[in-house]
BASELUM-705586 format. One line per field, with one value per residue: residue number from 1; residue in one letter; x, y, z of N, C-alpha, C, O in turn. Coordinates in steps of 0.2 Angstrom, whole numbers. Layout:
BEGIN
num = c(NUM_...)
residuo = c(a_...)
neast = c(X_...)
nnorth = c(Y_...)
nup = c(Z_...)
caeast = c(X_...)
canorth = c(Y_...)
caup = c(Z_...)
ceast = c(X_...)
cnorth = c(Y_...)
cup = c(Z_...)
oeast = c(X_...)
onorth = c(Y_...)
oup = c(Z_...)
// end
This chain:
BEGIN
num = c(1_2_3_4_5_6_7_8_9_10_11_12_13_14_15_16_17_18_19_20_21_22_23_24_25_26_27_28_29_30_31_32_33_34_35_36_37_38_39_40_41_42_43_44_45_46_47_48_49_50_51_52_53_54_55_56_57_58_59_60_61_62_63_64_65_66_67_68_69_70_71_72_73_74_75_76_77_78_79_80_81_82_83_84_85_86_87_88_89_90_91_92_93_94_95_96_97_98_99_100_101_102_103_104_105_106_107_108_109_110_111_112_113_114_115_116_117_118_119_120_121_122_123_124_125_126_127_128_129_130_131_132_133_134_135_136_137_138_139_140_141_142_143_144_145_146_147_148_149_150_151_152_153_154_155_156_157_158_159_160_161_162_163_164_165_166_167_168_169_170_171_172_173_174_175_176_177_178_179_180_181_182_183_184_185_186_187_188_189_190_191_192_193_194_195_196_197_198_199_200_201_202_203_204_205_206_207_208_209_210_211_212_213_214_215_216_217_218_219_220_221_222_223_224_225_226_227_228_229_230_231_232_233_234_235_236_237_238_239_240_241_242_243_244_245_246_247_248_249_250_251_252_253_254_255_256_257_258_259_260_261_262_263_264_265_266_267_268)
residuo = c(x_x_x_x_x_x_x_x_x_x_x_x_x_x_x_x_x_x_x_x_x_x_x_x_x_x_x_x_x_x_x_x_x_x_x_x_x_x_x_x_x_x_x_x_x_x_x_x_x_x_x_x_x_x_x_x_x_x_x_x_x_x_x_x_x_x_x_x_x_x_x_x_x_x_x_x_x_x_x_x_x_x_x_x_x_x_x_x_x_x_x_x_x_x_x_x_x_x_x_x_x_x_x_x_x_x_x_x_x_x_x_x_x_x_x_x_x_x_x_x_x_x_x_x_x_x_x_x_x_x_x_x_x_x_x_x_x_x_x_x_x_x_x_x_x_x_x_x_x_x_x_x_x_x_x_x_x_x_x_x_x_x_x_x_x_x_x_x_x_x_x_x_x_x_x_x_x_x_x_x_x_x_x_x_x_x_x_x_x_x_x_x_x_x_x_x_x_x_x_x_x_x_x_x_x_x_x_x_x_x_x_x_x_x_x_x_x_x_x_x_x_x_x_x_x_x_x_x_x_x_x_x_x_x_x_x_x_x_x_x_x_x_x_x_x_x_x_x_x_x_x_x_x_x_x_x_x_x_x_x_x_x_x_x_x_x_x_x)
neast = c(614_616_610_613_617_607_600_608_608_593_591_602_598_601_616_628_637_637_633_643_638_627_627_618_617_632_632_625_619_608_593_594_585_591_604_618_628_640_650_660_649_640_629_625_612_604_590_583_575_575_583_599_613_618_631_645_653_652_648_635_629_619_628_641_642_643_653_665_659_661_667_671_661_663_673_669_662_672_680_669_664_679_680_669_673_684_679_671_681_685_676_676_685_691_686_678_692_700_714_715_727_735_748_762_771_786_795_808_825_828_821_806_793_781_777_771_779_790_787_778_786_793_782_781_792_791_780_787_797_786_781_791_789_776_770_760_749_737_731_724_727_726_729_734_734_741_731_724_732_739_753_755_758_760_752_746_731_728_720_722_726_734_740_740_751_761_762_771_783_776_779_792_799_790_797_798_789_773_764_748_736_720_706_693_678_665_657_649_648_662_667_666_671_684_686_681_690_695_685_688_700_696_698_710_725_736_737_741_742_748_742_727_725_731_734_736_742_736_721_703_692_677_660_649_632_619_600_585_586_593_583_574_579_581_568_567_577_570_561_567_569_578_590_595_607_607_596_589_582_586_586_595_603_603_598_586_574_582_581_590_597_607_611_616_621_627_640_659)
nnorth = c(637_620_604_593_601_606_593_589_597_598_584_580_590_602_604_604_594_578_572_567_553_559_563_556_543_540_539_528_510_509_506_506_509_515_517_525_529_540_542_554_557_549_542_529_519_511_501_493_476_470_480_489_489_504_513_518_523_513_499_487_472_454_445_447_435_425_424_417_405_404_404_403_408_419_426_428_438_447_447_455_467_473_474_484_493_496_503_514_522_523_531_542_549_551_556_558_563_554_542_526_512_500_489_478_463_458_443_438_436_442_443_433_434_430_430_440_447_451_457_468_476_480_490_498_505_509_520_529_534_542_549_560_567_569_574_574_565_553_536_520_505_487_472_457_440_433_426_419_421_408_410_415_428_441_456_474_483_501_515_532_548_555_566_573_561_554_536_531_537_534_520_521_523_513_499_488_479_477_493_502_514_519_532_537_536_533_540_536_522_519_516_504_497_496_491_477_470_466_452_445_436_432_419_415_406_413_425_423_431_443_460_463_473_491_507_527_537_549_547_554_549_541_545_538_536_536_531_543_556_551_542_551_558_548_548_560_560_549_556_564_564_553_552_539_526_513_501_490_471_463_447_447_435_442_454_455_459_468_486_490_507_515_529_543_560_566_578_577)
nup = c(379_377_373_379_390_395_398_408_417_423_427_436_447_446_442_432_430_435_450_465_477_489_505_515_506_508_522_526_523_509_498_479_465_450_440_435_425_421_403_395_382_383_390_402_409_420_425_439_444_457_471_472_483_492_501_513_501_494_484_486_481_481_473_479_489_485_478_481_478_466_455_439_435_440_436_424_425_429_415_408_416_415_401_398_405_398_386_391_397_383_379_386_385_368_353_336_330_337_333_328_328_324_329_323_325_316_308_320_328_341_349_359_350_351_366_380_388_384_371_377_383_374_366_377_376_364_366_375_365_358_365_367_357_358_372_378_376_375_378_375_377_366_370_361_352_336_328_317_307_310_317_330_336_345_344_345_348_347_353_350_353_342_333_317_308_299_292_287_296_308_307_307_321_326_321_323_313_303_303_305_304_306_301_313_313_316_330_341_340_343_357_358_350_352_363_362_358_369_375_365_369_381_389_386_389_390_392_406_421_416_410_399_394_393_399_397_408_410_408_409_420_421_427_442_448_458_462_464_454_443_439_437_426_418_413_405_395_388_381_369_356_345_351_358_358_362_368_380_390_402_411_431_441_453_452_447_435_422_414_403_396_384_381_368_366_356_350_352)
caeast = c(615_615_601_616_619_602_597_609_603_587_591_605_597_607_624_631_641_635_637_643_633_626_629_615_619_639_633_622_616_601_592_593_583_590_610_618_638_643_657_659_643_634_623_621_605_601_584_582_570_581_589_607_611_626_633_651_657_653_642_634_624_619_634_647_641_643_659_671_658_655_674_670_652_667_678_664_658_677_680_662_669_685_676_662_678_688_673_669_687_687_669_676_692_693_680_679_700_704_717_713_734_737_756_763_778_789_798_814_827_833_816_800_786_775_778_769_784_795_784_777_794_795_778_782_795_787_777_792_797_780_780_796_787_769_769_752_747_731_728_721_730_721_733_729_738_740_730_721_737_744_758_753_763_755_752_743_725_729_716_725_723_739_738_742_758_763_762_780_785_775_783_799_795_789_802_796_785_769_760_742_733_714_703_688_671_658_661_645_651_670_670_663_671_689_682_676_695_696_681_689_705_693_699_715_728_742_736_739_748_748_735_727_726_736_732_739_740_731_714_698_687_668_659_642_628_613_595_579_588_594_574_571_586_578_562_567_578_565_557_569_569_584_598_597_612_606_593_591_580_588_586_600_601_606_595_582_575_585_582_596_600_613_610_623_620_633_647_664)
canorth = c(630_614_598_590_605_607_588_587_602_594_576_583_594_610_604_604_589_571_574_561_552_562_560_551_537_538_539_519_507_512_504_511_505_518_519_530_529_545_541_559_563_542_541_524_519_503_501_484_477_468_488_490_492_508_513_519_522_504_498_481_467_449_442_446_431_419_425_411_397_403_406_403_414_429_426_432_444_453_449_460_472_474_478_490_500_501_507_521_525_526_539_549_553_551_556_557_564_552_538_519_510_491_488_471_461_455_438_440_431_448_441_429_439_428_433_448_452_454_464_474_481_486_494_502_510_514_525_534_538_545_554_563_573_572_572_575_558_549_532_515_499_481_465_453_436_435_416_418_417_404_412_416_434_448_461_479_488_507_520_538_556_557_574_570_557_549_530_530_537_530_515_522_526_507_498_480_475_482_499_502_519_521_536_534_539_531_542_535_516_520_512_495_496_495_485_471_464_459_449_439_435_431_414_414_406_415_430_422_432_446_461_461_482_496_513_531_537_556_549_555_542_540_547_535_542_532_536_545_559_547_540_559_561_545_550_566_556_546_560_568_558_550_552_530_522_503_499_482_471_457_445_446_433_447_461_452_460_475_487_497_511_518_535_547_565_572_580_574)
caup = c(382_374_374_383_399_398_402_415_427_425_430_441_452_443_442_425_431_436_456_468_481_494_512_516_506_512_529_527_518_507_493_474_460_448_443_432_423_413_403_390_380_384_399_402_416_421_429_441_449_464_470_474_490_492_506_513_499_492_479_487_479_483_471_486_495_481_474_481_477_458_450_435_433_443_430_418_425_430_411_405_417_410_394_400_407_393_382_395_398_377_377_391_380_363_348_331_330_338_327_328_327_325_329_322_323_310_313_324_331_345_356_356_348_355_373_380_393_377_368_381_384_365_368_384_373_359_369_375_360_355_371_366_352_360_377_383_373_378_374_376_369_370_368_355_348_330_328_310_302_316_320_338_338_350_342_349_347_351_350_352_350_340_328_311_309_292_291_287_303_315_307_310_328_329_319_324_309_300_307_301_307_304_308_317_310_321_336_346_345_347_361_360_342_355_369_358_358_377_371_359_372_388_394_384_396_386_395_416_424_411_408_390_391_395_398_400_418_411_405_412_420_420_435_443_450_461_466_460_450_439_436_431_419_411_410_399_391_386_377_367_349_341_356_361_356_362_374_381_395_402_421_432_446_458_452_444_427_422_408_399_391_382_377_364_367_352_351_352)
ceast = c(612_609_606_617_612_598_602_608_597_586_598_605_602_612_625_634_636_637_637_638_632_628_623_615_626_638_630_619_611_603_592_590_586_598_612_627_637_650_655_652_637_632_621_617_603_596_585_576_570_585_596_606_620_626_642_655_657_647_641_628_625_624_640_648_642_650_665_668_657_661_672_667_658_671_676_663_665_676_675_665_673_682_672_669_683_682_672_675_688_681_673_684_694_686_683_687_704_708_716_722_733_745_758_771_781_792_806_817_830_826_810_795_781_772_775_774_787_793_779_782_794_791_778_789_796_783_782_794_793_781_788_791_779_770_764_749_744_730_727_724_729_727_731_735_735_737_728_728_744_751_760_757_758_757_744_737_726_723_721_723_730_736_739_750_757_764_770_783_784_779_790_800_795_796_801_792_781_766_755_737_725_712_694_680_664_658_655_646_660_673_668_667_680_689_681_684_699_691_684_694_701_698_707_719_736_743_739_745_749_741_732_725_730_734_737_737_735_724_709_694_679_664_652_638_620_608_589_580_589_585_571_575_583_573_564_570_573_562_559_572_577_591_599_601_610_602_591_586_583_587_591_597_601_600_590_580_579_586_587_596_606_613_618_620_623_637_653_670)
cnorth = c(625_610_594_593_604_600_586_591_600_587_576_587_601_607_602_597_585_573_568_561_557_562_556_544_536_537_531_518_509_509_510_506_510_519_521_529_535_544_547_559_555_542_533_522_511_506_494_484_473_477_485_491_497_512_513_517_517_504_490_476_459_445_443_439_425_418_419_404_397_406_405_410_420_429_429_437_450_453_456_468_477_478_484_496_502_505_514_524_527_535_544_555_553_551_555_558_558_545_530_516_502_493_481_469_456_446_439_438_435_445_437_436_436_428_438_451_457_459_468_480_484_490_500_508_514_519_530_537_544_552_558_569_574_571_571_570_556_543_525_510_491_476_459_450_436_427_416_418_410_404_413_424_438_452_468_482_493_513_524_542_559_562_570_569_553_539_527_531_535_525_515_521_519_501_489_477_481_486_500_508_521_527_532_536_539_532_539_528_513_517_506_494_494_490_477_463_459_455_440_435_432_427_414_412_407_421_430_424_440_451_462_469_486_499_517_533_545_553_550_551_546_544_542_537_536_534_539_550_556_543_548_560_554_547_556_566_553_551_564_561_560_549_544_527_515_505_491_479_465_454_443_441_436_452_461_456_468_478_493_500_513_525_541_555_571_573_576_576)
cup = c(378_377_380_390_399_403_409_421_427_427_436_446_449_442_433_422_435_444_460_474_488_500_515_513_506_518_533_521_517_499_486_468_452_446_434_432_416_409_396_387_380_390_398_408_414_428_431_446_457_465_472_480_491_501_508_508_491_488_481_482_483_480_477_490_493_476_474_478_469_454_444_432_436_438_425_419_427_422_407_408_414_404_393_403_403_387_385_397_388_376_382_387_373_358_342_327_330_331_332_325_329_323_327_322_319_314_314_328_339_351_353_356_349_365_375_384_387_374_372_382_378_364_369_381_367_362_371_371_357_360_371_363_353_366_381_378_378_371_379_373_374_367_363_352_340_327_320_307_306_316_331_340_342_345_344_343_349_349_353_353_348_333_322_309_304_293_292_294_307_315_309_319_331_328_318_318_307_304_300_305_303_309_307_315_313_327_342_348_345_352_364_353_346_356_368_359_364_376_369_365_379_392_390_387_395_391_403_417_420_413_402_389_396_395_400_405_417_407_411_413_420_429_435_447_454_462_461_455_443_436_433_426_414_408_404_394_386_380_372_362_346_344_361_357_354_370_374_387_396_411_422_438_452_458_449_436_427_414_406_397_390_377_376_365_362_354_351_347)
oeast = c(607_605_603_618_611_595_600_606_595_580_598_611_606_614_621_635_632_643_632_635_638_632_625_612_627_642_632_618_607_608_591_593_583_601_609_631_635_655_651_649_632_636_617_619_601_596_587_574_566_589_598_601_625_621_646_660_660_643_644_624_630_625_644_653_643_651_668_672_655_660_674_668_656_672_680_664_664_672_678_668_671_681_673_668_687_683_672_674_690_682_673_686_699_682_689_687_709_705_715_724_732_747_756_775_778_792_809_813_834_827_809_793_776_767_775_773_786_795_776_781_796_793_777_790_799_783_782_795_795_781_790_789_776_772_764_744_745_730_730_723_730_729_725_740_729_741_731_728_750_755_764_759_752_762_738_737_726_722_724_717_732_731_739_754_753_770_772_785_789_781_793_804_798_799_803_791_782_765_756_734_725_712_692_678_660_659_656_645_662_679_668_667_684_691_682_684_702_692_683_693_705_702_710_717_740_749_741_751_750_736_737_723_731_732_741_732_732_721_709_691_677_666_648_641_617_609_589_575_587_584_568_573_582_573_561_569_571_562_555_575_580_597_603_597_609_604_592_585_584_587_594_591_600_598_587_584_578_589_588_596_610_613_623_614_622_640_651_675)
onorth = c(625_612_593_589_601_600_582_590_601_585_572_589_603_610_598_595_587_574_564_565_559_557_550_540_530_534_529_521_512_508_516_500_508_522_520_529_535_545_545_560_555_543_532_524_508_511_490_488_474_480_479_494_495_513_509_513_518_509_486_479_458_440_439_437_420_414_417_399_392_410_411_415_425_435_431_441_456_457_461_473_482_484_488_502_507_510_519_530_532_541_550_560_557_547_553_556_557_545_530_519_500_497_477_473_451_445_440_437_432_445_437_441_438_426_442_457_463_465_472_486_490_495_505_514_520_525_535_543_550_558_559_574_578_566_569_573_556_543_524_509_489_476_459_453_438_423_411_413_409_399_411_424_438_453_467_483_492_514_522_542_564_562_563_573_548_538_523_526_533_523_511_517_518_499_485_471_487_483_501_506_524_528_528_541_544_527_541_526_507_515_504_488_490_485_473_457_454_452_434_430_431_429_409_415_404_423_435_422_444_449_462_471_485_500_515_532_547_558_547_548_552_544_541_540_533_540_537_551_559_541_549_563_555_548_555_568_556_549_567_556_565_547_543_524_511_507_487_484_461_457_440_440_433_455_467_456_472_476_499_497_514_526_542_554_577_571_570_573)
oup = c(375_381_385_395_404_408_414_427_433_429_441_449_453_436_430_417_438_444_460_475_490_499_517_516_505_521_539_517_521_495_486_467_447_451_429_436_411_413_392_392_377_395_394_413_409_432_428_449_461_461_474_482_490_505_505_509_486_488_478_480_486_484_478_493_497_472_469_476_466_450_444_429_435_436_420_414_427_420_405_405_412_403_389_402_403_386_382_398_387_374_381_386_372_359_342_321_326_326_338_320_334_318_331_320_317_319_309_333_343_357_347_360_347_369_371_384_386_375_368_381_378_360_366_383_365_358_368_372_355_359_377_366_349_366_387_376_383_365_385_366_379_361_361_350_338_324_318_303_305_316_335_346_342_342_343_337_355_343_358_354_351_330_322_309_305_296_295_297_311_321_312_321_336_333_314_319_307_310_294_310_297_315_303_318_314_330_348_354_346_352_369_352_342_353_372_360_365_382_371_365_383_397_393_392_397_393_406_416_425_415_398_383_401_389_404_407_422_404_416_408_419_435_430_452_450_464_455_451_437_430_429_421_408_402_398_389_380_374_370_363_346_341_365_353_348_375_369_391_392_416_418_440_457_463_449_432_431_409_409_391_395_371_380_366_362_359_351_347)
// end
């Protein structure tokens, strides 16, 4: 048994896997100072000093109540979101295999390549192609205008798990413009190294209406986990040298100070 099985039957009560809330916190509200997101071989654990309140299901806080008067500050905070779920949607699927594809468009008078309908669709059908001769294809693809050389074209971020495919082909495959396939080396921050480019695109208002990533319908998601189990899985954390990615302290207006970890555990 690994450093990895073994620290989860010790901070999860046996289980190998991260297990869902219990019934006494599905059955009422109950406080947690203590919350736990697994996405593949990263544990990240936020400690607060304001608890969560969970219950039916629900993950509550005090931001609920201020959400209509504070559009802006929710517009923020869906963006981060956004971001934190495609990073965890990347660790949960894709390691150091995986391939890194920027897809670009040439200039062409057959559609606006500054549109995202337009070029969604050519996307949406570059994927089908692909999925002729890979069909069990996993991947992640983040939207992105082409502004540094002010053009303003969309052109795609895709991380994959495509086997090994010739530059030339893929291009074939894509047919609209340049294709650029890097592999991935840095398999612990893979997925902030994605993530990074809904970021750059936050408020764009090119996007309204529009969403600025796209995913396949087979990837595995992240599982989250509440409670004093997770205050033990830190603790032993804590003591096993060299496995913390990024930790961090910071005050929420909600949750007041909160400290974070982001622990790598290997593999991939």
């Amino acid at each position: 048994m690994n450093l990895y099985e073994r620290l989860l039957e010790v901070g999860a009560g046996g289980s190998r896997r991260v297990p869902k809330l219990d019934s006494t916190v599905i059955s009422g509200r109950k406080k947690e100072t203590y919350k736990l997101i697994q996405s593949g071989n990263h544990f990240e654990i936020y400690k607060v000093e304001v608890p969560f309140y969970t219950g039916n299901n629900k993950i509550y806080s005090y931001e609920e109540s201020f959400q209509r008067d504070r559009k802006e500050e929710y517009r923020n905070r869906n963006t981060v979101r956004a971001k934190n779920h495609i990073r965890r949607l990347v660790n949960c699927n894709f390691g150091s295999k995986a391939k890194f594809v920027t897809l670009t468009f040439r200039d062409t008078n057959l559609f606006d390549i500054k549109d995202i309908r337009n070029c969604h669709l050519q996307f949406r059908n570059f994927i089908r192609r692909l999925r002729f001769s890979f069909p069990d294809l996993h991947y992640i693809c983040v939207v992105e205008f082409q502004d540094k050389l002010k053009r303003g074209a969309v052109h795609f971020h895709m991380i994959c798990d495509l086997p090994f495919v010739s530059n030339n082909n893929l291009a074939g495959w894509w047919s609209f413009g340049f294709v650029r396939i890097n592999e991935i080396y840095n398999k612990e921050m893979v997925g902030s190294y994605v993530s990074k480019y809904l970021l750059k695109n936050a408020f764009d208002e090119r996007f309204r209406g529009f969403r600025r990533y796209y995913c396949s319908n087979n990837l595995i998601t992240y599982i989250s986990m509440y409670g004093n189990r997770v205050g033990i899985l830190l603790s032993r954390l804590l003591k096993v040298e060299g496995v913390i990615v990024f930790k961090q302290n910071y005050n929420s207006v909600f949750n007041g100070r909160v400290d974070y970890y982001d622990f790598f555990l290997g593999g991939g």
